[in-house]
N, C-alpha and C positions, 0 to 999 in steps of 0.2 A: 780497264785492265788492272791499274795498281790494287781497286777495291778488290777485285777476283783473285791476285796473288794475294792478299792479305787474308782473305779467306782460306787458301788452302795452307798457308802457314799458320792459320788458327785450328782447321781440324789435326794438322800436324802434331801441333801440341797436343791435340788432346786426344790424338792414336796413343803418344810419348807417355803422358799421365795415367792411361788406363792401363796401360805395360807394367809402370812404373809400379801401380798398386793392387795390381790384378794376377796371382800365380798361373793362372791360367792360359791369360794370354801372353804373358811374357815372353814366350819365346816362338809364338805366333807372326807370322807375314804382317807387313802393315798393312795392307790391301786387305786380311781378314779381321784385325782390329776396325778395322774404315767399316765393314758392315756393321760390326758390333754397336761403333759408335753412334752409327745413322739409327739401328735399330732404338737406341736408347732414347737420342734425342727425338725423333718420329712420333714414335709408340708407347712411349711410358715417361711421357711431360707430368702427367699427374702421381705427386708422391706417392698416393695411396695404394698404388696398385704396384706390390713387390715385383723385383725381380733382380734375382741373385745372378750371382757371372757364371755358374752352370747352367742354368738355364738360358739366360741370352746364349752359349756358347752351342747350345743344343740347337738354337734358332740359327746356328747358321751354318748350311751343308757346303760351300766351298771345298773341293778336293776330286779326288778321282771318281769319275764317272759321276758326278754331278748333276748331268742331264740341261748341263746351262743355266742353272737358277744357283742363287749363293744364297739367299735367305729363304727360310719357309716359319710361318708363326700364326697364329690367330689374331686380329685383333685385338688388344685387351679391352676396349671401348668399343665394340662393337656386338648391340643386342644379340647379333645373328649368325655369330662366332665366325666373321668374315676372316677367309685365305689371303692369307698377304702372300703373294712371289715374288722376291725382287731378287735385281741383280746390281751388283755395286761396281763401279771402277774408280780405283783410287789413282786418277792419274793430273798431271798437269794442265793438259789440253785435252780436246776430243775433239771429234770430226761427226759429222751429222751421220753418217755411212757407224759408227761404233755404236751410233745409240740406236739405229735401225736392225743392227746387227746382235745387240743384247735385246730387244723387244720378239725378235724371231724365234730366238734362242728361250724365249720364257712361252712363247705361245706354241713351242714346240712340245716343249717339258709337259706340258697341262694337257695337252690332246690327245699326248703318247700315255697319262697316267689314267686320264678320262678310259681310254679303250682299252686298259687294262694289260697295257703293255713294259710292266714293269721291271721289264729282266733291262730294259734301255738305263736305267742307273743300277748304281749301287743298293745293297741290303738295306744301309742305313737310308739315305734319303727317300727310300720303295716305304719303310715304316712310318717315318715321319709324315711323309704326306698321309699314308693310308688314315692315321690317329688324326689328323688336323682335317681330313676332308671327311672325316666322320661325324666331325663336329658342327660341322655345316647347319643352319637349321634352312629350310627352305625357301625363305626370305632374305637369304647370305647372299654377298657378292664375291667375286673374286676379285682382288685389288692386285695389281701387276704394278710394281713401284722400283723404277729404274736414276740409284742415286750414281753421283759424279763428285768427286770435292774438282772438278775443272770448272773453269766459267761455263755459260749458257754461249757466250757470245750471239751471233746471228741465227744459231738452229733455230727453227720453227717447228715445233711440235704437235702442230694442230693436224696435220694430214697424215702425221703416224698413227696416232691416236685412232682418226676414222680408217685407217687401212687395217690397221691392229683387230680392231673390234669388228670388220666387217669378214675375221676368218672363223667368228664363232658365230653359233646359229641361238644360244642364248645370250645376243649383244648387250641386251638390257641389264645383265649382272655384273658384263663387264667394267671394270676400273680402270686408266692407267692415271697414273704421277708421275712427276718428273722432279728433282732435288738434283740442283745443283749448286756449287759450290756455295754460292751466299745464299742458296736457300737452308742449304746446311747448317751454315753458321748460325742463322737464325733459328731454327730449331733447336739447337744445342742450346743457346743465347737461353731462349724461351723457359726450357725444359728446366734449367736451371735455376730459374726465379720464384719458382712457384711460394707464393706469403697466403696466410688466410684470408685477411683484411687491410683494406687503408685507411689506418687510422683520421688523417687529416689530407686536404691538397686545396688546390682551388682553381675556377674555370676562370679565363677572362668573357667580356661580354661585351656586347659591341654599342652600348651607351651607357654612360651613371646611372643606375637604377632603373634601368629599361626592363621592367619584369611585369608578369603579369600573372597578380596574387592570389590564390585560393584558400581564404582564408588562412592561418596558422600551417595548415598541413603540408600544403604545395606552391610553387612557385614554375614558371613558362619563360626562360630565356632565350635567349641566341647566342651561344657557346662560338667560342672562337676555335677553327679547326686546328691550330696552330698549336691551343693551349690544351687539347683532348690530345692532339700527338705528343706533346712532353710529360704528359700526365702517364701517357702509355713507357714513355721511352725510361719513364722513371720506377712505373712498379710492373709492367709487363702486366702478365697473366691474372697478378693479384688486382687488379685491376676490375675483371671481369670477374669476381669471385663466385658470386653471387647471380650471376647469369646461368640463364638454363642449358646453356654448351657452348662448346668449343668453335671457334672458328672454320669453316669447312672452304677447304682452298679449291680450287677449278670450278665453281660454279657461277654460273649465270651472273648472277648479282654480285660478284666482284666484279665482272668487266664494267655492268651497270655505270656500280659505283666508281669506278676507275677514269670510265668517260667520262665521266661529269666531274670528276676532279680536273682531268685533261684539260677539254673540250671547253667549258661550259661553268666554273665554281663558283660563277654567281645564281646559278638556277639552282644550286644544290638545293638552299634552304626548302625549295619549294617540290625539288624530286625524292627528295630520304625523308623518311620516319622520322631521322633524327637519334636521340635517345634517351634513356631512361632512367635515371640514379635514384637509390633508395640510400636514407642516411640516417643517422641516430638524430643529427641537426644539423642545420645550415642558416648561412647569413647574406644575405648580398650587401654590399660594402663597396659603395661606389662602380665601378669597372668592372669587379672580382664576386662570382659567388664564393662563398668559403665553405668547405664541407667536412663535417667528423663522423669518423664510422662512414663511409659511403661503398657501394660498389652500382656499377654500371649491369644493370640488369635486364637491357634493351637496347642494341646497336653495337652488339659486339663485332658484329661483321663489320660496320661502320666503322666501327674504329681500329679493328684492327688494318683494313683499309687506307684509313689517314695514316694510321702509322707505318705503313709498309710505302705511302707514295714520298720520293725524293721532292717534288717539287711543292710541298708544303712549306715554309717555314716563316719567319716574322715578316718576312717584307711581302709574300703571296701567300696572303689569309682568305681567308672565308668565315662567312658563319651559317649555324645548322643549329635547327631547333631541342634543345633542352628539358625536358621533366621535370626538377628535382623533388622528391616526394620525403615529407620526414615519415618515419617507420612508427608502427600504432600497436599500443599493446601494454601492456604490464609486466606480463611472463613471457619465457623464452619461444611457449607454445606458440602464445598469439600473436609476437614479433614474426616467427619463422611462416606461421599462418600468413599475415597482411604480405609480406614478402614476398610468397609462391604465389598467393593469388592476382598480385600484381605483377608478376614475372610472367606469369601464363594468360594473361588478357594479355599485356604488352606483346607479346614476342610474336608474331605474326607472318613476318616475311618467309621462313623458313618451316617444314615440318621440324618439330621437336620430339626431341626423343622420350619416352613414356617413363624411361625410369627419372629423364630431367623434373617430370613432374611429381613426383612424389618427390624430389631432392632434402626441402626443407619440409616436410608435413611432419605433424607432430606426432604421428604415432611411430614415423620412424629416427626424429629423435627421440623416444620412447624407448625402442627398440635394441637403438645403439647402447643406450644404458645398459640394459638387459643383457645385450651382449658383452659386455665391458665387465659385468659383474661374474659371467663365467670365464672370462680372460681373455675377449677376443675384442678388438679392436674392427669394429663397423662403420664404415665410411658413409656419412648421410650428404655429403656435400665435396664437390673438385676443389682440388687445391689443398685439401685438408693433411697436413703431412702425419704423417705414420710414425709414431714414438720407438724408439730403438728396439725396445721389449719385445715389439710387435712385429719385425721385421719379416718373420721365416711368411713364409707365404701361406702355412695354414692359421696361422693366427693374425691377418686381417681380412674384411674383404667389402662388400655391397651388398646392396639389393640385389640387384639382377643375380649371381651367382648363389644366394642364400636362395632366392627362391626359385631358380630354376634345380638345386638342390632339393627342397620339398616339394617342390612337384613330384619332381621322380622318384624320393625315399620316402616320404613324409605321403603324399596319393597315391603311390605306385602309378606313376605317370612317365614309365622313363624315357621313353620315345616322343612323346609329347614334350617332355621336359628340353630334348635335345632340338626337336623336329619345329615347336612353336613357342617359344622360351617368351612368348609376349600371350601368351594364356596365365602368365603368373599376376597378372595384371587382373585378370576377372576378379570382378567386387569377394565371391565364396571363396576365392582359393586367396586372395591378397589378403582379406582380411582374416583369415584362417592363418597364414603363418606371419603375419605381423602387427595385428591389431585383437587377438586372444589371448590365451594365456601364453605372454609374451619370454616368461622365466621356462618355460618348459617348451618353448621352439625352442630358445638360445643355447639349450643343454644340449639338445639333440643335434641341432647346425654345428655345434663347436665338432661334434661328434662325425659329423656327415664332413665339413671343411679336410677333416684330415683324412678319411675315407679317400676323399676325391685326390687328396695329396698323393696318398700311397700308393694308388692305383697310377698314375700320371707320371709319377716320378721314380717307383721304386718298382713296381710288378709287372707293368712291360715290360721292362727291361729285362728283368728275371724271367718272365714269361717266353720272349722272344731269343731267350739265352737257352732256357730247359729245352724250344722246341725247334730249333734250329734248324733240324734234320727232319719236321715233319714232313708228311709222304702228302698232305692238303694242302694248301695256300689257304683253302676255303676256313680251316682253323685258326689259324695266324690271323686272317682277314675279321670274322668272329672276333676273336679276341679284341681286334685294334677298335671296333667298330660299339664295343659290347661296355665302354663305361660307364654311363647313364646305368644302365639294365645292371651292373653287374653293385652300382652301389644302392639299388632300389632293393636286390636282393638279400643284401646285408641287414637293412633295414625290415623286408618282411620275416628273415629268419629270427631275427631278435623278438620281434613283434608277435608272431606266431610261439615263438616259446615260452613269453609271457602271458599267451593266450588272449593278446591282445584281439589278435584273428585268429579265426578256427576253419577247421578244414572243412565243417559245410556251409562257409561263404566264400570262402575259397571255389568249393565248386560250383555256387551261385557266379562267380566270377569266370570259371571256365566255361560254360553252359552259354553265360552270354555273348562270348569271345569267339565262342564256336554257330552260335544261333542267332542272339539278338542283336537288336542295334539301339540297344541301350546302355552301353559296357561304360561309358562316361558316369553318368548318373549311377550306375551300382559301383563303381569304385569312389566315386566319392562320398556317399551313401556309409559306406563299409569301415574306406580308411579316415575317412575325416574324424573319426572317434579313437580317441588317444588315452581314452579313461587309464590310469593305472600304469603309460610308458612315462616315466621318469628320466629314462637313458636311454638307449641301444645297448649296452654294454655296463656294466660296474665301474666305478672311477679304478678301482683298486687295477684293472685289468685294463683301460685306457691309457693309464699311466705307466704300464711293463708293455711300453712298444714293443719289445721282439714280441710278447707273448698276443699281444693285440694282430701284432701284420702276420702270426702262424694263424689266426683264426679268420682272417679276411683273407687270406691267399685260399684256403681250404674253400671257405661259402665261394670267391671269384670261381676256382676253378670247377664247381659243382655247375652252379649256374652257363660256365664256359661250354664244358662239356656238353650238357642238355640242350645249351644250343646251338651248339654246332651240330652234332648230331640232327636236332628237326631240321636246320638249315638244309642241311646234304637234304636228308625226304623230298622237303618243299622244292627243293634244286630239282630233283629229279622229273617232277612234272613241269616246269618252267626254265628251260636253261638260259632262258636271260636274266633271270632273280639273281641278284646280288645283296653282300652283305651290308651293303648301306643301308637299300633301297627296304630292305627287309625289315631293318629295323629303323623305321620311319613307323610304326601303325604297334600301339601299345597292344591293340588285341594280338599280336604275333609272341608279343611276352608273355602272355597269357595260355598262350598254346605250346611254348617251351615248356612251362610249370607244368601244364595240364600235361604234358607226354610223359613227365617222370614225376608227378609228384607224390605217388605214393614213397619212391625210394626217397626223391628229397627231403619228404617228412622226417622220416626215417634218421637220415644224413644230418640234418638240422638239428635233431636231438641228440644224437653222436657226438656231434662237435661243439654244443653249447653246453651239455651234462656238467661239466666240470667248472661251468664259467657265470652260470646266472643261477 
């Protein structure tokens, strides 16, 4: 108990601090700071991935007619632009019957917006979901994540979990979490530590010189469990810098590992992998490996594990087998090369995520450069913190969002882009927008990153303000559903009026939308040729923001228009088609253009006449 009040006098403070420094929430409930804070420490431990105190404030619907959920947000670390639900209570105690009763209360909310029964909340939270479950690509899960700053004490969560997930009929997508008070703490703890690298530390080992040598390069110890948990307890996450991902809590193999800490810590050596450290150099010295430049690039579960078990410490040790690898190479490339590819044989126990594997490859630090020379700041590796300059959220970002970005503006893929965002990985399209001409993607992404900004952040809203009183839902719905599509459009109107494409491959392109089942291969055929785009747009008119978002509100709402309008058509023969489900299949993008493109021609040279 004493550790569980220490805990919620610790998120106390730090409801108190983000008051303290935040105008926003300063005169906020504590109870709505308590999500804020959860969501920060949770979902955004990695520096690199911005988020300002408007936008967390957006993430969380607490207030009237709510529908029972206090948070709604995407992922940010998740390929598949996974729904977070969560419901928070910031209270002292709880009772197993409160956490039964917020789980209801979230699996309520989701079933009511699934059937499209959206008059049960409020305008705002009806929009927010409609924007965030449009986002979905069809590999998403739904994560229902139910925090407490109270202790856990005796609740048992295991048979909510299967009760919860046995009221939906796609169980397999379902998530639930549970974050309680010191799971809080440690989150926050976490989120907070994030360093690039450990310069120096050292492991103890369970004889003088008990190692076994592989030549100059590698050595094979027996790491003492005791001295991987101080190692953790002293640089946290930087720790793991250089590993291919994050820790993933409720799975299988922490209980694994957990029993055999229990149960069992003399068989460990012989049930865990163990793990993996790559280092600039190392020594063993009696008892002690000593190590510079290192990070643990194999057994991060493992250790984060020992560091989370209490009943480790000097006097109840163990030992688990050891790697240590010194790092080969000359240049930065072939360093980050022997690295990844030893990162990616090691790492095993778990599926890994695809964009972990290009993390360190050399074409995208390559890339990063490139990007960095037109002013944006490109994150090739976790942990990597974000320089000030670079703060606003269209000037950093990744992989994964640069290229599910060029998917959709860059191939005219934008359904694709949304729907299978792990198609950006294909060798033709990966190495097309980051392994070519690398200075002439980075002008264009700089140019697409604020597209996606303006649309997310500034033209919903304005959107959803101009049309308030529409007499459709099926518009609004369009609208919410139509980002991907509506910045693909931007991009082919620029491209088209620098005749990059022409209007008869264009109707090679609606011909096959309409007839063939080749429309993959002839769009990339088409748009993969970039001869003569230097831009989207002129710097001179990138740089006159008003005058830039009057010419992307115009192409949004042209493209809007056309497809809501074929939507309603297509509705009419199907009245189960909805706006998601519709724009899930890039051929329907293609039939939007084909219904009006002679006016769009038209339209496109109207509004760009004055500007390219």
């Amino acid at each position: 108990m004493p550790a569980s009040n220490n805990s919620y006098a610790y998120i106390q403070n730090k409801i108190r601090a983000l008051k303290d420094s935040s105008a926003i929430f300063r005169d906020k409930p504590d109870h709505y700071v308590f999500s804020a804070i959860c969501i920060k420490g949770h979902f955004y431990k990695n520096p690199a991935i911005s988020l300002n105190d408007t936008e967390l404030n957006e993430m969380i619907v607490d207030g009237q007619n709510d529908g029972g959920v206090d948070i709604l947000l995407t992922d940010p670390e998740s390929e598949n632009s996974d729904l977070v639900i969560g419901q928070s209570k910031y209270y002292t105690t709880i009772t197993k019957d409160d956490v039964s009763d917020a789980l209801n209360k979230m699996a309520f909310f989701y079933k009511n917006m699934q059937a499209g029964r959206y008059e049960q909340v409020s305008m705002e939270v009806q929009r927010r979901f409609m924007s965030l479950n449009a986002e979905q690509s069809e590999d998403a899960k739904v994560r229902f994540v139910f925090y407490t700053s109270a202790p856990q004490n005796r609740i048992k969560t295991t048979q909510m979990v299967q009760h919860f997930k046995d009221q939906f009929d796609n169980a397999e997508k379902i998530e639930v979490e549970f974050f309680f008070g010191k799971d809080i703490e440690e989150e926050i703890a976490e989120s907070e530590s994030r360093r690039p690298t450990v310069e120096r530390g050292k492991i103890k080992i369970d004889e003088a010189g008990n190692c076994l040598v592989y030549g100059e390069e590698a050595v094979i110890v027996n790491a003492s469990a005791f001295s991987i948990k101080t190692l953790y307890a002293q640089y946290n996450i930087q720790l793991l810098s250089k590993n291919l991902r994050y820790h993933i809590a409720g799975r299988e193999i922490d209980k694994g590992i957990n029993e055999t800490i229990q149960n069992d810590p003399e068989s460990f050596w012989m049930k865990n992998n163990g793990i993996t450290i790559i280092c600039d150099d190392f020594r063993v010295d009696g008892k002690e490996a000593k190590l510079e430049n290192f990070s643990i690039i194999n057994g991060g579960q493992t250790t984060y594990m020992i560091h989370k078990n209490s009943d480790i410490n000097e006097d109840h040790d163990f030992y688990l087998p050891c790697k240590i690898i010194r790092s080969r190479g000359e240049t930065e490339d072939q360093k980050n090369t022997f690295s990844l590819e030893i990162a990616k044989a090691a790492n095993t126990q778990k599926p890994i995520k695809t964009v972990d594997l290009k993390a360190n490859a050399p074409e995208q630090v390559r890339f990063a450069r490139a990007m960095r020379e037109v002013g944006i700041f490109y994150q090739t590796k976790r942990g990597e913190e974000v320089p000030k300059r670079y703060k606003e959220a269209f000037l950093n970002t990744s992989l994964l969002p640069v290229g599910k970005l060029a998917l959709a503006a860059v191939l005219q893929m934008p359904c694709t882009s949304r729907q299978k965002p792990s198609t950006v990985y294909r060798a033709e399209y990966y190495d097309k927008f980051f392994d070519g001409d690398q200075m002439q993607m980075a002008r264009i992404c700089k140019e697409l990153l604020y597209i996606d900004f303006y649309f997310r952040t500034a033209f919903l809203k304005k959107f959803d303000s101009e049309n308030k009183d529409s007499a459709t839902g099926d518009y609004i719905s369009f609208a919410h559903n139509a980002r991907t599509v509506c910045i693909a459009f931007v991009a082919l109107a620029s491209r088209y009026y620098q005749q990059n494409v022409t209007s008869q491959e264009m109707q090679m392109l609606f011909d096959e939308a309409r007839n063939g089942n080749n429309l993959e291969n002839r769009i990339y055929d088409i748009f993969s040729k970039l001869d003569g785009v230097v831009y989207l747009f002129p710097g001179d008119v990138f740089q006159d923001k008003n005058r830039y978002e009057e010419i992307l509100e115009q192409l949004f709402y042209l493209i809007i228009d056309a497809g809501a309008a074929y939507f309603s058509t297509a509705k009419d023969t199907d009245s189960a088609l909805n706006t998601t489900n519709f724009l899930k299949k890039d051929k329907n993008y293609y039939n939007i253009l084909n219904s009006q493109w002679t006016k769009m021609a038209r339209d496109i040279k109207r509004i760009l006449k004055d500007v390219m």
